[in-house]
C-alpha positions in Angstrom: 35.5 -3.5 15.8 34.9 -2.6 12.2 35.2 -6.1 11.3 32.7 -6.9 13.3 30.5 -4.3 12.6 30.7 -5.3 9.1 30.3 -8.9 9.4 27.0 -8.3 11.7 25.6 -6.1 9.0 26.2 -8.5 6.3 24.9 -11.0 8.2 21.4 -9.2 9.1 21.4 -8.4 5.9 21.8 -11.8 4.5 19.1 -13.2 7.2 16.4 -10.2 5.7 17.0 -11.2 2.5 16.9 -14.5 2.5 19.9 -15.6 0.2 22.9 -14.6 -1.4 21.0 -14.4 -4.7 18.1 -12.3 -3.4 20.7 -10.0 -1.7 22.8 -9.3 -4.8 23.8 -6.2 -3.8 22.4 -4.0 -1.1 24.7 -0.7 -2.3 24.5 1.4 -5.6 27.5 0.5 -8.2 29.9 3.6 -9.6 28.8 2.4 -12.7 26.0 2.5 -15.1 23.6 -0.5 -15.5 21.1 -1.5 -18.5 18.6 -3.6 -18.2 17.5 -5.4 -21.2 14.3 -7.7 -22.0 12.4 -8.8 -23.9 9.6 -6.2 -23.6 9.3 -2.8 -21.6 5.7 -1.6 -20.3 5.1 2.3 -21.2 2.7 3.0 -18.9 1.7 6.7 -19.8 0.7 5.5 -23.3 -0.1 2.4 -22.1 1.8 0.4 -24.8 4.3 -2.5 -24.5 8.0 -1.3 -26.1 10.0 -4.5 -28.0 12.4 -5.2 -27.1 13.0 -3.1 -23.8 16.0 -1.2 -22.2 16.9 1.2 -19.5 19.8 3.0 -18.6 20.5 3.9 -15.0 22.8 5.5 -13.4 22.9 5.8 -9.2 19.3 5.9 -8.0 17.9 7.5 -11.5 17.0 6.6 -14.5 18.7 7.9 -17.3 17.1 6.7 -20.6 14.0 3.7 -21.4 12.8 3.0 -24.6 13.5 0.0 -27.0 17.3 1.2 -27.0 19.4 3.1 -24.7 23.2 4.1 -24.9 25.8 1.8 -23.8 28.2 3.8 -21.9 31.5 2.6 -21.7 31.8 0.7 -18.4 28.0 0.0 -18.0 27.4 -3.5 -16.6 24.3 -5.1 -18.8 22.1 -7.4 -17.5 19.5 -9.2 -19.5 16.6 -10.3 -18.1 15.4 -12.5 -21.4 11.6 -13.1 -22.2 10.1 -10.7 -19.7 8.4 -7.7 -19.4 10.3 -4.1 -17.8 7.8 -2.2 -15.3 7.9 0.3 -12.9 8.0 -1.0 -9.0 4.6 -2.0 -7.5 2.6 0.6 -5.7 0.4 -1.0 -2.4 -1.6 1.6 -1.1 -3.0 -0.2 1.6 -0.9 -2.3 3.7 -0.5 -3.3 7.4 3.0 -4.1 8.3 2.7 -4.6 11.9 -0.1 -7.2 11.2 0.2 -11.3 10.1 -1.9 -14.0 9.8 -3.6 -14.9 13.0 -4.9 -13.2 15.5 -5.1 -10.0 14.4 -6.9 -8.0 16.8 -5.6 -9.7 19.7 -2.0 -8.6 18.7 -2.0 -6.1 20.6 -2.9 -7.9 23.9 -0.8 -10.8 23.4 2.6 -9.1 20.8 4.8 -6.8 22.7 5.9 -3.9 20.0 9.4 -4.9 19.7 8.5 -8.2 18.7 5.8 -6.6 16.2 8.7 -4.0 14.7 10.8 -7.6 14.5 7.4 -9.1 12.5 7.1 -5.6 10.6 10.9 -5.3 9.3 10.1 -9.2 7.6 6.8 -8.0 6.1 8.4 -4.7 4.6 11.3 -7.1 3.0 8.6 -9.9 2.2 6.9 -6.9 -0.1 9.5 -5.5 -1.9 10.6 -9.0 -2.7 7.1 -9.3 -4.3 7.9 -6.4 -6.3 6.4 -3.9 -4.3 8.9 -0.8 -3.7 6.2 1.9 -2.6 3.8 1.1 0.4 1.5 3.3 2.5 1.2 1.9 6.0 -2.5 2.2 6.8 -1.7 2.0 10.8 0.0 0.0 13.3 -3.4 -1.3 14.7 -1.8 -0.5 18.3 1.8 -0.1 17.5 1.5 3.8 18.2 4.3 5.4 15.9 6.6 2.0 15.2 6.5 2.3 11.8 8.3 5.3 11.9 11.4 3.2 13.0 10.7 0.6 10.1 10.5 3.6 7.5 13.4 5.6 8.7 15.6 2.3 8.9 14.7 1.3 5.2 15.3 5.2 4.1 18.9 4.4 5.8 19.6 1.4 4.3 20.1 -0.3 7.4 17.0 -3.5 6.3 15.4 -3.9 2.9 12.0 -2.9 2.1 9.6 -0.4 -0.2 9.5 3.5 0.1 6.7 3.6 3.2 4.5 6.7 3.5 3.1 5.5 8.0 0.2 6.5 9.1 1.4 5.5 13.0 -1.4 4.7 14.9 -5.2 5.4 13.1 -7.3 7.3 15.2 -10.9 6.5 16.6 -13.6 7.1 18.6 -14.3 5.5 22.3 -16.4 2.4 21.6 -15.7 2.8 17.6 -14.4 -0.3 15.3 -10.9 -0.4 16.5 -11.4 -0.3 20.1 -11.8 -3.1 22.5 -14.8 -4.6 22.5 -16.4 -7.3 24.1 -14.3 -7.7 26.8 -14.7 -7.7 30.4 -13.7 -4.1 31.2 -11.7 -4.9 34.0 -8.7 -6.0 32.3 -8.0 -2.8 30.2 -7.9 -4.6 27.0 -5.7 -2.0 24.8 -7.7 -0.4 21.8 -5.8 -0.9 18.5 -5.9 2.7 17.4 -5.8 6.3 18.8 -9.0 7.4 20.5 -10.2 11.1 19.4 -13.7 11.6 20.5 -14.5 15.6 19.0 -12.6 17.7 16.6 -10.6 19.4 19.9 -9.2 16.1 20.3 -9.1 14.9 16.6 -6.7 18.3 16.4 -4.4 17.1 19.3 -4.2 13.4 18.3 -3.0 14.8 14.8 -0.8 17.1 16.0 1.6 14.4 18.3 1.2 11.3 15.4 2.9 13.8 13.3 5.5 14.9 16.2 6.2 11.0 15.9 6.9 11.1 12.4 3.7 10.0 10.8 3.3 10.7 7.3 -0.1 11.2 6.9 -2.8 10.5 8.8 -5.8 7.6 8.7 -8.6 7.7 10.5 -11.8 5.6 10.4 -14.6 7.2 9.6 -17.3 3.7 9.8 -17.6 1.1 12.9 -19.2 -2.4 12.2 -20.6 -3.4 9.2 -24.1 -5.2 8.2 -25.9 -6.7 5.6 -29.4 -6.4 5.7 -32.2 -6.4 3.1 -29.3 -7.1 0.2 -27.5 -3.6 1.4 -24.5 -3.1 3.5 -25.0 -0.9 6.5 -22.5 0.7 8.6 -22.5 3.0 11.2 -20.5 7.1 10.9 -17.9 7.5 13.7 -17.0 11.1 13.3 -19.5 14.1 11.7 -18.5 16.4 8.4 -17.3 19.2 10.6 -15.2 17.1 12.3 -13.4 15.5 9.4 -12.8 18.9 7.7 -11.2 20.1 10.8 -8.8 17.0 10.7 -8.5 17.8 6.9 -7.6 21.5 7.7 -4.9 20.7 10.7 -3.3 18.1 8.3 -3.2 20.2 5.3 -1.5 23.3 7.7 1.2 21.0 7.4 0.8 20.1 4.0 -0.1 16.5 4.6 -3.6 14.2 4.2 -5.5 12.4 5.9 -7.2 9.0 4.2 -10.6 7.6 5.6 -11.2 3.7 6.5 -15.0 4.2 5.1 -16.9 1.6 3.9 -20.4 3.2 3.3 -22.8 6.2 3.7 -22.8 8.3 5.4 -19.4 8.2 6.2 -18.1 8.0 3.2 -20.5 11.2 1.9 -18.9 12.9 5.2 -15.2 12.5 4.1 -15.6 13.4 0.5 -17.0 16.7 2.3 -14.4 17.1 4.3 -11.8 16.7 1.4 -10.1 13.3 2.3 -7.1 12.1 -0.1 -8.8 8.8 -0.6 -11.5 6.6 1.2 -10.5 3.0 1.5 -12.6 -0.4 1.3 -15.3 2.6 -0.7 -17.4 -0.6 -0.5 -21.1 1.6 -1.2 -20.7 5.1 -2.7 -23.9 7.4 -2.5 -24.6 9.8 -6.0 -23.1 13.0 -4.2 -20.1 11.3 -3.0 -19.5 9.9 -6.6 -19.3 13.0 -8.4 -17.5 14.4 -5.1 -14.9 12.0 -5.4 -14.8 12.3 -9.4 -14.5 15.9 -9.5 -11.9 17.0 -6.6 -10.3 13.3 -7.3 -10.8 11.8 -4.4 -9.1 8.1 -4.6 -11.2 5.4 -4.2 -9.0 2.1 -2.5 -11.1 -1.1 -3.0 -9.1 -3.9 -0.6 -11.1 -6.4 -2.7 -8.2 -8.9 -1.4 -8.8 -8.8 2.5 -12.7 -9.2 1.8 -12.0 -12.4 -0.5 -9.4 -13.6 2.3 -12.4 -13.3 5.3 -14.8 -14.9 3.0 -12.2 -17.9 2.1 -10.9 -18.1 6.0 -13.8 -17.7 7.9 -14.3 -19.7 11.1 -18.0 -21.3 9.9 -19.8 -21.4 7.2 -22.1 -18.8 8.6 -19.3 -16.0 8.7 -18.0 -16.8 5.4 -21.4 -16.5 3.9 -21.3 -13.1 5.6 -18.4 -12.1 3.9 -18.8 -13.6 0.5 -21.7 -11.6 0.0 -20.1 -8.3 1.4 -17.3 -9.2 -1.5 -20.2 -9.5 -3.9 -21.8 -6.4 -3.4 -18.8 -4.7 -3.2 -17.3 -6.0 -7.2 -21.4 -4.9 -8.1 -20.6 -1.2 -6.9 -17.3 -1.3 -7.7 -18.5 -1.4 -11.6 -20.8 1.3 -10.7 -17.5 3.6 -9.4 -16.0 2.6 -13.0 -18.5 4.2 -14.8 -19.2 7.1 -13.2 -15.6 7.9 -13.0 -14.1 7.5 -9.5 -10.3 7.6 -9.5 -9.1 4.6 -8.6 -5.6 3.4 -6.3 -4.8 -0.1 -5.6 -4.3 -1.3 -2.1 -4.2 -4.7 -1.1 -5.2 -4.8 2.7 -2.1 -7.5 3.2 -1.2 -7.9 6.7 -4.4 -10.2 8.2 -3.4 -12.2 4.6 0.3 -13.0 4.1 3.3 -10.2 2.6 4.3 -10.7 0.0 1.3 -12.2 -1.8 -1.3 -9.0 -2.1 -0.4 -9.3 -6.2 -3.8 -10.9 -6.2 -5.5 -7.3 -5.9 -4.7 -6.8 -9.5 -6.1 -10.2 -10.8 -9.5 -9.1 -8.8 -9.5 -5.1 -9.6 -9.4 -7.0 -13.5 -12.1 -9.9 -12.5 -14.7 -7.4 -11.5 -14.3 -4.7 -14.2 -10.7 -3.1 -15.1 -9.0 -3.5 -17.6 -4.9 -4.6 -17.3 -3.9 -1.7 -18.3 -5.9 0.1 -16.4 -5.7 -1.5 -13.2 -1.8 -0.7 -13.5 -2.7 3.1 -14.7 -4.1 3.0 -11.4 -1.5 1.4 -9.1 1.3 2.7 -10.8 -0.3 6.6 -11.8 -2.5 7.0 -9.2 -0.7 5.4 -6.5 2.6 8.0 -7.3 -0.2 10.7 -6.9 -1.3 9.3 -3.5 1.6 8.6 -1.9 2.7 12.2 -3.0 6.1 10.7 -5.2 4.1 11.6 -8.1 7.3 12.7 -10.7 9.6 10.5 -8.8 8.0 6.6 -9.4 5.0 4.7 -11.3 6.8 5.3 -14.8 10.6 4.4 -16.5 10.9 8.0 -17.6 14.4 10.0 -17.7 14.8 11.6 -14.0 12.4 9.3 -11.9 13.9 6.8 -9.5 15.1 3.6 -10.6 12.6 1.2 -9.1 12.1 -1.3 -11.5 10.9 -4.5 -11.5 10.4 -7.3 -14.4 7.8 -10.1 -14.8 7.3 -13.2 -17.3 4.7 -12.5 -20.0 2.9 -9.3 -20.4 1.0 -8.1 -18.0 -1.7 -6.1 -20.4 -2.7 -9.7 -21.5 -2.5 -11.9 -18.3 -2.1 -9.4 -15.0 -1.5 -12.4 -13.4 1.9 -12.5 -14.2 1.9 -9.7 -11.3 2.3 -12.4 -9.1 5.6 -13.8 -10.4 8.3 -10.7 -9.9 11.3 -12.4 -10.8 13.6 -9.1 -10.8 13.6 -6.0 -8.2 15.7 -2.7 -8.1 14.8 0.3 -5.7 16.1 3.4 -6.3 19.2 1.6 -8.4 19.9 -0.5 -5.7 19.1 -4.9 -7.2 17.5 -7.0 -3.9 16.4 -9.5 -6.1 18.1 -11.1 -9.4 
């Protein structure tokens, strides 16, 4: 029986991973490791170190800089001409979505066979070089990702850290829910409905009894553009969002806003939000609301690119190639004025594995390299409340490591090309 047991999980394993080299070893050694290249990326000063080294020992990192010890024993492995980083950070992801339909997954995807499509997306990311995700709802998987996180934390499948969200929560009628079709058939919404704070309270109060993380809510329905200005419409009032801010914070978690313009957005810096995603129009007030109690702004400039490129007419990608515009014009407008910023990709209704183009775009419409990763790696520790623990090779913090050709404060494109990944000590791909 143990034999079998340990030739099934080496097998699953094997099938998750993809290959033998990718799988390299899904355990932490007794001994030390140092990883040497050609360059190691500082991110707190935001300087490249040459050459690079780290020194790690179990699921920590023991030393980083341009040289470490060499501890008797220590197993070296040198990664040449490339570039030492901390792990990715998406702070916007959909595991239980793909490519497809995506709002009929629900209706036609049973919720075992979207936790099967789920556990390949969460190994699909950190093979990409993503090791820390927040999963921005299960569009209609209720609390499944639960299982997926819990199952990573065990080491039973490879994937990222995962801060879930479970289901999102939104009103009757609002931008989740079933619209559109004939009301006879029951067409499943794909989030939570909550229609008052009462209920808002309540819904909160069993996602967390599920294991939810934090919680996500959206905050605007369907969006417009008209007269050169995108227009969408508030789903739930200040009052109501502070009281899902207060009964989340009892608890000491957060909740994070789907919110694209005002008022909504106004409405959730109010209420005290951790960050409000897409952000695609930002008022005055909820500018220097967001700058001053550092509110995270998420931008999701990839999904808005990936509509406008896969649009079913010409017509619809029109529609969202201007949404995409506007959004890169404000989005210099957030720079100045001094929004924080968190990078989140959006990747699920676009392929896993692939959302390292969010870095390329945060750069093409007004970041810098180095600050684009200041804000995935920094911020996105801060968000995902592992601030201390990842986003920087320091002494103490987890060993999540990745490496890259080039150097990614001159061509952030390199993002796309993780050829290395450790998590917490442990190498998935070499």
């Amino acid at each position: 029986m143990t034999t079998f047991r340990t030739l099934s999980s080496s097998l699953l394993a094997l099938l998750l991973c993809g290959s033998t080299l990718e799988l390299a070893a899904q355990s932490q050694p007794s001994h030390p490791i140092i990883l040497h290249a050609a360059r190691l990326l500082d991110i707190k000063n935001g300087r490249i170190v040459k050459p690079g080294e780290i020194l790690i020992q179990g699921e920590r990192i023991l030393e980083a800089g341009s040289s470490v010890k060499h501890p008797a024993g220590a197993e070296v492995i040198d990664l040449g001409d490339r570039t030492l980083l901390p792990g990715l950070v998406d702070a916007h992801i959909h595991l239980f979505l793909h490519p497809g339909a995506e709002d009929l997954q629900t209706v036609q995807e049973s919720v075992p066979q979207r936790t099967i499509s789920a556990t390949l997306a969460a190994r699909d990311d950190l093979m990409a070089g993503f090791t820390a995700e927040r999963d921005m709802g299960t569009e209609g998987a209720g609390s499944a990702d639960t299982a997926v996180r819990n199952a990573i934390d065990q080491g039973l499948i490879p994937g990222p850290r995962l801060r879930v969200s479970g289901n999102a929560i939104n009103i009757l009628g609002g931008h989740e829910d079933a619209l559109n079709y004939n009301p006879e058939q029951h067409v499943l919404p794909n989030a939570t409905y909550a229609n008052n704070a009462d209920e808002l309270v309540t819904v909160i109060r069993q996602q967390f009894k599920e294991g939810a993380d934090f919680i996500k809510i959206y905050e605007t329905g369907h969006d417009s553009v008209r007269d050169g200005k995108l227009h969408s419409v508030y789903q739930y009032t200040e009052p109501e969002l502070a009281a899902a801010v207060k009964e989340a914070a009892r608890l000491g978690r957060h909740v994070a806003v789907h919110a694209t313009t005002e008022p909504g957005t106004l409405y959730a810096a109010q209420a005290g939000v951790v960050s409000i995603d897409h952000a695609n129009q930002l008022g005055d007030e909820t500018t220097r609301l967001m700058r001053e109690e550092q509110i995270f702004a998420v931008p999701t400039f990839t999904i808005f690119e990936y509509f406008a490129d896969h649009a079913a007419t010409p017509e619809q990608s029109a529609r969202e190639r201007q949404m995409l515009d506007l959004h890169a014009q404000e989005f210099k407008k957030q720079i100045a004025a001094g929004v924080p910023m968190a990078l989140g990709s959006d990747v699920g209704p676009f392929p896993h594995g692939t959302q390292a183009r969010e870095f390329a775009l945060m750069v093409k419409f007004g970041m810098s390299p180095l600050a684009v990763l200041q804000a995935d790696l920094l911020n996105g520790a801060k968000l995902l409340d592992w601030k201390g623990q990842i986003g920087s090779l320091e002494p103490g913090y987890l060993a999540d490591i990745v490496a890259v050709p080039g150097d990614p404060l001159q061509d952030v494109s390199v993002l796309g090309s993780v050829a290395f990944v450790m998590k917490g000590g442990v190498i998935y791909k070499k």
